[in-house]
DRENTORGU-279985 format. One record per residue (C-alpha): residue in one letter; x, y, z; residue number from 0. Coordinates in nm, 3 decimals. Example, Ala and Ser with C-alpha at 12.3 -4.5 7.8 and 13.67 -1.06 7.14 Angstrom:
   residuo        xx        yy        zz   num
         a     1.230    -0.450     0.780     0
         s     1.367    -0.106     0.714     1
//
This chain:
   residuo        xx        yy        zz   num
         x    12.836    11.385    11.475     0
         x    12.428    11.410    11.461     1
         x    12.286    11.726    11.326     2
         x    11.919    11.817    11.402     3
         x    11.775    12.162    11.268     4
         x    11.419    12.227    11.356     5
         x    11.168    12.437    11.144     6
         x    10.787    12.516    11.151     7
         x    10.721    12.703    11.489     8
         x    10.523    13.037    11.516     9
         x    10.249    13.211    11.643    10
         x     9.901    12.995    11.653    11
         x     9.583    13.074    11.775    12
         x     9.386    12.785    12.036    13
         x     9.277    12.543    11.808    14
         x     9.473    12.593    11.534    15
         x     9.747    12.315    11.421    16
         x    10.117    12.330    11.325    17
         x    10.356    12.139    11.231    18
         x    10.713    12.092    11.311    19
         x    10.972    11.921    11.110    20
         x    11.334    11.786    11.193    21
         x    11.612    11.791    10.933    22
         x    11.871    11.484    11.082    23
         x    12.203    11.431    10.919    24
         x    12.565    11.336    11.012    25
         x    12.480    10.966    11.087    26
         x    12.271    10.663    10.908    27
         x    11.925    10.816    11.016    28
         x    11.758    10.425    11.024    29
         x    11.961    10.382    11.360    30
         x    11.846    10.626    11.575    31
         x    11.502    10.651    11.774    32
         x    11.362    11.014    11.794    33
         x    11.179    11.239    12.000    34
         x    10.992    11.548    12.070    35
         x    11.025    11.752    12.361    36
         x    10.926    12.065    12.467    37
         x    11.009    12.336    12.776    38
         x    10.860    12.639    12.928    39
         x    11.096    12.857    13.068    40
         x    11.168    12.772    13.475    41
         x    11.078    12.385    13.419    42
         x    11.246    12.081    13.305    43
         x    11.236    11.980    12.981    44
         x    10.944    11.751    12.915    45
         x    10.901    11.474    12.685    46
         x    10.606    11.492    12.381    47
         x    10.637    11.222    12.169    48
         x    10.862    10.958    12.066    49
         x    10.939    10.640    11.848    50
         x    10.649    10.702    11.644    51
         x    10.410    10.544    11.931    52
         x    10.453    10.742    12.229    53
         x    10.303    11.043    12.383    54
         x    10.284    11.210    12.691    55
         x     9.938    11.218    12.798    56
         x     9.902    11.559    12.776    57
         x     9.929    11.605    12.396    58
         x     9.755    11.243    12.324    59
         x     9.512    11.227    12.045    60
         x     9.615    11.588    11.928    61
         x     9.974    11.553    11.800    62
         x    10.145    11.300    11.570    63
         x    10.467    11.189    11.524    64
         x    10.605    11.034    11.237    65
         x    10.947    10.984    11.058    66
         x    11.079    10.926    10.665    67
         x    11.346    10.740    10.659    68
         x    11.455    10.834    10.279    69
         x    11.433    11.218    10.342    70
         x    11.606    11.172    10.744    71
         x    11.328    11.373    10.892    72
         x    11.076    11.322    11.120    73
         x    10.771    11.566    11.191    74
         x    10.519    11.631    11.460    75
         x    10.156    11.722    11.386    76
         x    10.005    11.961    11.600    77
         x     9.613    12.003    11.605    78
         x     9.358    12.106    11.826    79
         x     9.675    12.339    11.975    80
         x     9.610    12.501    12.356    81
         x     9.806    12.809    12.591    82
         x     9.932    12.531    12.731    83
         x    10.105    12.400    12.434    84
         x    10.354    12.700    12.407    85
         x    10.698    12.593    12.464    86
         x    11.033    12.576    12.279    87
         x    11.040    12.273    12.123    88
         x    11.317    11.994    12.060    89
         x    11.372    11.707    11.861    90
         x    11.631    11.480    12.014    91
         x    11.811    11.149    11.855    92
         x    11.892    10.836    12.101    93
         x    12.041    10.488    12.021    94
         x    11.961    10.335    12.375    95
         x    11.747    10.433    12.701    96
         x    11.394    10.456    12.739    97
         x    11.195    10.650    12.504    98
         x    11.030    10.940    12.786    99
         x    11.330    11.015    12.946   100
         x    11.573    11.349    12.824   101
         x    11.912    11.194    12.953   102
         x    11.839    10.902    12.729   103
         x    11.887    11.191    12.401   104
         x    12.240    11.230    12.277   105
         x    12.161    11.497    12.048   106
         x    11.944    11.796    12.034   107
         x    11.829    12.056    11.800   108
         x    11.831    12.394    11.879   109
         x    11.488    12.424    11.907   110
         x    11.193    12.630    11.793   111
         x    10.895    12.839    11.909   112
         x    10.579    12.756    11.964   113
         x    10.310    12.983    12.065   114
         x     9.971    12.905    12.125   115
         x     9.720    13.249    12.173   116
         x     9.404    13.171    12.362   117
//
């Protein structure tokens, strides 16, 4: 069984940066592709970022995803932050699937709060 624990949300004026980290465990961390994704409340969950090379095109050039595999984490770097960016936001573990899509996940955090302030 995969654990995923987010941390690093809060309350971030436009333009500022944050940065969100993911704490995996349960399972050989090397073997699993990761993701970010976020939701608004009424919407679908959308995807971020993922596999260390894709983003949506929304949040390109701004955020950055990146993963250590000796401390089973993986972060996303959040600069140049918009409104727009407020969401709760996941981190997700797959072994198969394409990278963008949320039924391709088998495990999710439990999220954590972003809030951008214009």
């Amino acid at each position: 069984q995969v654990q995923l624990v987010e941390s690093g949300g809060g309350l971030v004026q436009a333009g500022g940066s944050l940065r969100l980290s993911c704490a995996f465990s349960g399972r050989t961390f090397s073997m699993w592709s990761m993701g970010w994704f976020r939701q608004v409340p009424g919407k679908q969950r959308e995807f971020v970022a993922g596999s260390n090379i894709y983003y949506a095109e929304a949040v390109k050039g701004r955020f950055t995803i990146s993963r250590d595999n000796a401390k089973n984490t993986v972060t996303l770097q959040m600069n140049s932050l918009k409104p727009e960016d407020t969401a709760v936001y996941y981190c997700a573990a797959r072994r198969g699937g394409v990278y963008y899509a949320a039924s391709s996940y088998e495990y999710w955090g439990q999220g954590t709060q972003v809030t951008v302030s214009s």
